[in-house]
KOLKE-188421 format. One record per residue (C-alpha): residue number from 1; residue in three letters; chain; x, y, z. Coordinates in steps of 0.5 Angstrom, whole numbers, plus 500, padded with zeros to 3 digits. Example, Ala and Ser with C-alpha at 12.3 -4.5 7.8 and 13.67 -1.06 7.14 Angstrom:
! KOLKE-188421
i,aa,ch,x,y,z
1,ala,A,525,491,516
2,ser,A,527,498,514
//
This chain:
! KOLKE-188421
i,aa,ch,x,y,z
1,unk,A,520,535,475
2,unk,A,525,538,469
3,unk,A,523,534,463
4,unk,A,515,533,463
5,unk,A,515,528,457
6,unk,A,521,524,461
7,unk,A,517,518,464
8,unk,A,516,516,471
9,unk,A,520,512,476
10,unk,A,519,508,482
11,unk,A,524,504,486
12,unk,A,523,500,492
13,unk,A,526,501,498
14,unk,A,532,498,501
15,unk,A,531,491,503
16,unk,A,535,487,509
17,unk,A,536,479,508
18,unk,A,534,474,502
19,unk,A,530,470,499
20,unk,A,523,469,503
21,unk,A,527,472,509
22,unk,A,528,479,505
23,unk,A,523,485,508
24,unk,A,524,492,508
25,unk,A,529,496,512
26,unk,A,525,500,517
27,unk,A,530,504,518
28,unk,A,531,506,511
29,unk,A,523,508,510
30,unk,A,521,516,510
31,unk,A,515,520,509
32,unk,A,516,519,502
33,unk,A,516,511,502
34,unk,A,509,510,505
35,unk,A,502,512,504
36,unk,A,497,516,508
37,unk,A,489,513,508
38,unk,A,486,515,513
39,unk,A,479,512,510
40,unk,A,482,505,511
41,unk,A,479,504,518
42,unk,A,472,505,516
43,unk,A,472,502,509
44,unk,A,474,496,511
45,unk,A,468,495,516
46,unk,A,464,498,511
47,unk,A,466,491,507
48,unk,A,467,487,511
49,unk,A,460,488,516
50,unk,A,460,484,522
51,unk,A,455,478,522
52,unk,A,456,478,515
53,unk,A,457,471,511
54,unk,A,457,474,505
55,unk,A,463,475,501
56,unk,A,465,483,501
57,unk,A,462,488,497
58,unk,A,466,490,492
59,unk,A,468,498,491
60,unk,A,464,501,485
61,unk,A,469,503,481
//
């Protein structure tokens, strides 16, 4: 980062089509587009229990 005091950007990826047919362009993605969250699996078991009736608990913040 050359400027430390320049606020951040984002911009999306590339989109294919219009409307509520647009979608990102797979081909387009790279390692830099997405996310890594290697816990996902277990703590969407962790709130959302099997057998549970109950709404999911919500992570403490």
């Amino acid at each position: 980062m050359s400027d430390e005091k320049a606020p951040g950007t984002a911009t999306p990826p590339p989109t294919l089509g219009e409307g509520c047919t647009s979608r990102y362009d797979v081909d387009a993605l790279s390692e830099e587009d997405g996310t890594e969250f290697p816990g996902a699996a277990d703590l969407w078991r962790e709130l959302h229990e099997e057998g549970d009736d109950k709404p999911p608990k919500k992570p403490a913040d």
